[in-house]
C-alpha positions in Angstrom: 91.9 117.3 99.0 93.4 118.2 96.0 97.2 118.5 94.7 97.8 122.2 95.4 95.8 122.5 98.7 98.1 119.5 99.9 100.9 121.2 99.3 100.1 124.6 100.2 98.8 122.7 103.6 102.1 120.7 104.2 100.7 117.1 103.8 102.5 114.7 101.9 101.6 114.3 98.4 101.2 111.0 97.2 101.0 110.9 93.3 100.1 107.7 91.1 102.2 107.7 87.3 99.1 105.9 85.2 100.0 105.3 81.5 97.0 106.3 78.7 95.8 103.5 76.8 97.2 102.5 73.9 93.9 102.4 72.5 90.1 103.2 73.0 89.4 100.4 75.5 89.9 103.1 79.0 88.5 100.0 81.8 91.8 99.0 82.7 93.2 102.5 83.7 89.9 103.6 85.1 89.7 100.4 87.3 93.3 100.4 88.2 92.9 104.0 89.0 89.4 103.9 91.2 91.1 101.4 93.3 93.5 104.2 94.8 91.5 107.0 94.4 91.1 107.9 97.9 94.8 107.5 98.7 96.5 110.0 96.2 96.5 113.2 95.4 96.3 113.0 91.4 97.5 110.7 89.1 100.2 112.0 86.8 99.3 111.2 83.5 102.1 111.2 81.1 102.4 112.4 77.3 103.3 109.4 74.9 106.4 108.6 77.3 109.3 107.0 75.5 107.3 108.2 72.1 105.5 105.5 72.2 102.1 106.7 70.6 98.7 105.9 73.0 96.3 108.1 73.8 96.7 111.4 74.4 97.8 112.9 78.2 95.0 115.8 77.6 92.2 112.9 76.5 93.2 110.3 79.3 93.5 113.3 82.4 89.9 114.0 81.1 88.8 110.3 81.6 89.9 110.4 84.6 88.3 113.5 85.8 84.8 112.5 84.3 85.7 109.6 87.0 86.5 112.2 89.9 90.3 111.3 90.1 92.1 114.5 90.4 95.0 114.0 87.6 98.8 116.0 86.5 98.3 116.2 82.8 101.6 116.3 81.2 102.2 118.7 78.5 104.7 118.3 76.0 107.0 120.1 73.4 107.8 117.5 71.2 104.3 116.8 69.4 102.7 120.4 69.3 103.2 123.7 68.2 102.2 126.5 69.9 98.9 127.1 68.7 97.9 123.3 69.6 99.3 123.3 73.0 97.7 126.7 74.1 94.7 125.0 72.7 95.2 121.9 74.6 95.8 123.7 77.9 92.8 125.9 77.2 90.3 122.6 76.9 92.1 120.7 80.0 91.5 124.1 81.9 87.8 124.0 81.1 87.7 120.5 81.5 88.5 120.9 85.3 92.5 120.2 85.1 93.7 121.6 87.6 97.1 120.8 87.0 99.4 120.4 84.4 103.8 119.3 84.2 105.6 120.5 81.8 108.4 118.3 80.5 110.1 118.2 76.6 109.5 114.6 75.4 111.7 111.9 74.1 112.6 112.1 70.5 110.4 110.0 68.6 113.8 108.0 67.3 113.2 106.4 70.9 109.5 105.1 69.8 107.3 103.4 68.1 106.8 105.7 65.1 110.3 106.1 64.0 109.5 108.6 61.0 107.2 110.7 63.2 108.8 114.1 62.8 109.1 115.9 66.3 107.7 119.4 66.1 109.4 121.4 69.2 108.1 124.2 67.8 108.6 125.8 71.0 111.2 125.3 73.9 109.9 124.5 77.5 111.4 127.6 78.9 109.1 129.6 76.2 106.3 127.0 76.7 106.3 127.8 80.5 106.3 131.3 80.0 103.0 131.2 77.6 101.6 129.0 80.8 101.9 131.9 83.0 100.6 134.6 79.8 97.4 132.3 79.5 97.0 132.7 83.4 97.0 136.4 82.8 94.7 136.0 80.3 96.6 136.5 76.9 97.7 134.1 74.1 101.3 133.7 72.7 99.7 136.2 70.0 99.0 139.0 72.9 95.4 138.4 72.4 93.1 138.5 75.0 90.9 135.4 76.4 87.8 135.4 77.0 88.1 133.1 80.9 91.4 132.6 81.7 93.0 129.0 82.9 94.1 128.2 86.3 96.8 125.6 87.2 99.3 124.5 89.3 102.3 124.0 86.9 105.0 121.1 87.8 108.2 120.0 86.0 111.5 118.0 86.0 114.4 118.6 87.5 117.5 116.2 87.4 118.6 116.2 90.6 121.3 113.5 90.4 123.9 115.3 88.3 127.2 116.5 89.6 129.5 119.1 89.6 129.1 122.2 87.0 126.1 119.9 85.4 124.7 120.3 88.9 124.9 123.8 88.8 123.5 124.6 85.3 120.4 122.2 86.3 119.8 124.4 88.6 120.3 127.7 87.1 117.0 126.0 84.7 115.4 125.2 87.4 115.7 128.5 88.6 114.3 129.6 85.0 111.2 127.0 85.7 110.6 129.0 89.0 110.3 132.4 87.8 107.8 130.9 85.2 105.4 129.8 87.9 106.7 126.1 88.2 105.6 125.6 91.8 106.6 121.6 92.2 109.3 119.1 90.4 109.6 115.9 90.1 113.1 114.3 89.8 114.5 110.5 88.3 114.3 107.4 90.3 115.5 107.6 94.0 116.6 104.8 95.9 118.3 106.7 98.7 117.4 109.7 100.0 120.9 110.6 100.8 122.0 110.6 97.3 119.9 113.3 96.5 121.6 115.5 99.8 124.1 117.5 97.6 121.2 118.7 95.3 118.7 119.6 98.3 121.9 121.9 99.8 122.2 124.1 96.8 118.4 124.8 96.6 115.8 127.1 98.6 112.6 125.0 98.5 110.9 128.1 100.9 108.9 128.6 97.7 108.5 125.2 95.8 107.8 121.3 96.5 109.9 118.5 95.8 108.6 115.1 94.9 110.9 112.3 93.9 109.9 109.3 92.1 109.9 106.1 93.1 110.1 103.0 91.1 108.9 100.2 91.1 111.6 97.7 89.9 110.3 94.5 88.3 113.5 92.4 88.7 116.8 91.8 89.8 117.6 92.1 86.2 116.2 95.4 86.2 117.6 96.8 89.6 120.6 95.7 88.0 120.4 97.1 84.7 119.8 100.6 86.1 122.0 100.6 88.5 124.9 100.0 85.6 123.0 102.2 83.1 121.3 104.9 84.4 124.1 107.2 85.1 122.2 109.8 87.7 120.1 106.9 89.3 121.7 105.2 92.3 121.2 101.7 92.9 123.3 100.5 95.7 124.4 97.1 96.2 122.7 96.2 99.2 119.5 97.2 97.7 120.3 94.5 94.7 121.4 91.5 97.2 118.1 92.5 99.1 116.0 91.8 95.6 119.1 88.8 95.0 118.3 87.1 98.3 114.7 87.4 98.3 112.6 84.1 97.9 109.8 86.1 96.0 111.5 89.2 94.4 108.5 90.8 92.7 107.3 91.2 97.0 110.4 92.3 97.9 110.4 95.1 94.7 107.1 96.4 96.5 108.2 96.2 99.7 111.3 98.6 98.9 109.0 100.5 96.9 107.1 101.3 100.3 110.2 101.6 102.4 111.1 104.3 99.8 108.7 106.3 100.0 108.6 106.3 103.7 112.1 107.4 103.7 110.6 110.1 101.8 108.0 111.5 103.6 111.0 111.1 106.7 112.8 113.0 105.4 109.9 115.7 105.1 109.9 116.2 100.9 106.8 117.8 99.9 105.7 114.0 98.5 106.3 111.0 96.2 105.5 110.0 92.6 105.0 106.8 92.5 105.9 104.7 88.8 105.4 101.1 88.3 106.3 101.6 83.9 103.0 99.7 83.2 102.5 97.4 86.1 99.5 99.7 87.4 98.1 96.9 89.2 100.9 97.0 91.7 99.8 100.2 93.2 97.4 99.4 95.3 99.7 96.9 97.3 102.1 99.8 97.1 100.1 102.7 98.2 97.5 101.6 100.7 100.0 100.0 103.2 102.0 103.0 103.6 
């Protein structure tokens, strides 16, 4: 069952963050992929994250597909202008992506290509609303198409701010919506409750909530988020739980799976799971859930 049908259905949506290549050589995404394939609903394939240039999200979803794994193909502002990205969502339509997230992209300061010049041509509010034109079969141009793409559209949504920043997150969220965004996905979460003040102002009657769960790697980086990340909450507990543990990567899966069972508790819509490059954990993260 794919994405959409398992959310219009109610079932919780487990979705698998899987990064491109950096490169031609697909076997280790494929294999790491095929080894879950019966467990998620898509893997979410991400756009050069961090600006790091590997292949692209449109050319790795498509690998995927030819491999029947359902896939998210991101879509991003920073590397495109409008002509290319209408182009890109045209092919991934007839290609059989079936759905796409939306998201901005890091600037490419953040990369590996420090004097890559980021394009932004067009903002993600306007990007969005050519989305839903192309699914009513016109370009940005007001042309007609000849077949007309089909997807259901995701984004992010920062749902640990506070306060007024809280409020205007929400007021673009609200944006999203009314462009067709129909699921987000929001930063790292540790414990559900923290995310409580964000759930209270929302009405989700109409849209699907997934938060991401990560994987940590270390106490080092539990604890470097936790200090760093200012809308990610690490609590203490959770970093003398890692501290304590005789072998810490274990433990880092086992909260990983306690996480996400918190999750589907607590009845969200699903969970994106992220590993940042450690793919090969998420079989031992996903299949005993």
């Amino acid at each position: 069952m794919g994405l959409k049908r398992k959310l219009i259905a109610g079932d919780f949506a487990v979705l698998a963050e899987i990064e491109p290549p950096k490169g031609t050589d697909i076997a280790l995404m494929v294999n790491n992929a095929a080894k879950m394939k019966e467990d998620v609903a898509a893997f979410v394939v991400p756009e050069m994250s961090n600006a790091v240039m590997r292949m692209s999200s449109l050319g790795a979803a498509m690998v995927l597909q030819q491999n029947r794994m359902k896939t998210v193909m991101q879509v991003c502002c920073r590397d495109r202008n409008r002509i290319a990205l209408q182009a890109d969502l045209l092919a991934a339509s007839a290609c059989g992506i079936e759905n796409i997230m939306v998201v901005t992209g890091e600037d490419p300061s953040f990369g590996d290509h420090h004097e890559a010049a980021a394009v932004y041509d067009i903002d993600i509010d306007r990007l969005l609303k050519a989305i839903k034109g192309l699914q009513n079969g016109r370009d940005m141009a007001g042309i007609e198409l000849s077949g007309a793409p089909e997807f259901m559209v995701g984004s992010m949504v920062n749902s640990g701010l506070e306060g007024n920043a809280l409020d205007l997150e929400i007021d673009a969220m609200n944006r999203k919506i009314d462009a067709g965004v129909r699921f987000f996905i929001t930063p790292p979460l540790f414990d559900v409750s923290t995310i409580e003040p964000f759930m209270n102002k929302i009405n989700t009657s109409d849209i699907h909530i997934i938060p991401t769960v990560v994987l940590l790697k270390s106490l080092g980086m539990a604890r470097y988020m936790a200090r760093n990340m200012k809308h990610v909450h690490i609590s203490d507990d959770l970093i003398k739980r890692i501290q304590k543990a005789p072998d810490k990567i274990r433990e880092c899966i086992r909260i990983a799976r306690d996480t996400i069972s918190a999750i589907k508790e607590n009845k969200f819509s699903g969970a994106m799971i992220s590993t940042i490059g450690w793919e090969d954990k998420l079989y031992d993260i996903i299949h005993r859930i």
